[in-house]
N, C-alpha and C positions, 0 to 999 in steps of 0.2 A: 744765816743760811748754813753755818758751819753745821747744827745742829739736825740738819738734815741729811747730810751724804752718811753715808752706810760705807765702811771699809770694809776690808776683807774680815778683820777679825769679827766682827758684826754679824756680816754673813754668816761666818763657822757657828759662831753660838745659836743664831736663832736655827738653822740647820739642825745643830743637834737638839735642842729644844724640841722642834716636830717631830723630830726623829724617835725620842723620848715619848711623845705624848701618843702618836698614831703607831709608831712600829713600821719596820719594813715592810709590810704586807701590804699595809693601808694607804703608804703614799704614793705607788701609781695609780692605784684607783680616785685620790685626791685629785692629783693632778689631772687625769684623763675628765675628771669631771667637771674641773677648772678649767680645760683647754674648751671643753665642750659648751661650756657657759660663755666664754668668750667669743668664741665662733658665733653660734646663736646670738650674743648682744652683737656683735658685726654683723650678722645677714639680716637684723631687724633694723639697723641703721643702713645697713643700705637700703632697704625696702621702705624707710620713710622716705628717705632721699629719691628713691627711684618714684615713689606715688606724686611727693610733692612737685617734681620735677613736670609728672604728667600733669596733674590739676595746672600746671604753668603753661604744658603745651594746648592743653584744651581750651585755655580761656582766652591764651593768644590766637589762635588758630582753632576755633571752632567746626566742628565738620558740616558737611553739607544738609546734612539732617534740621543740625539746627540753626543755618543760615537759612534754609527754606521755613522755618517755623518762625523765626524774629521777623522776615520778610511778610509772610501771609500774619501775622498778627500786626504788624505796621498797617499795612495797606488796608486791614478789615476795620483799626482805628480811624484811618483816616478816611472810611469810606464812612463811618457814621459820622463823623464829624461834619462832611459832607451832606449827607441827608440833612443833618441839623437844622444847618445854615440855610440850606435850601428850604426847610419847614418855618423859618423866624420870617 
């Protein structure tokens, strides 16, 4: 794990390394575009979360539309199963 912490001096060099490569000009525009990417990858992680959430309230708690649709497709099964028996 040692091989992974970054100390201060770490930081200065790779700092001036970009500094070097992009220039002053370039790295607020970097970062604002960095910020902007990150945001965006957060508001799509909440918006899976937020849809998955719904498909979980929906399936728990179905609404009345399709309480009335399960109900009249029961009742119209069981009514021909009925005829059925009554026809044998």
């Amino acid at each position: 794990m040692q091989l992974l912490m970054i100390g201060t001096s770490e930081l200065l060099i790779i700092g001036g390394a970009v500094l070097l490569l992009f220039g002053g000009k370039k790295i607020p525009e970097l970062m604002r575009s960095l910020g902007k990417g990150v945001k965006e990858f957060k508001d799509g992680m909440n918006e899976v979360g937020n849809s998955s959430s719904q498909q979980e309230d929906n399936s728990v708690n179905p609404d009345e539309n399709t309480q009335e649709k399960i109900h009249a497709d029961y009742s119209s099964r069981e009514t021909g199963i009925n005829e059925k028996e009554k026809g044998q």
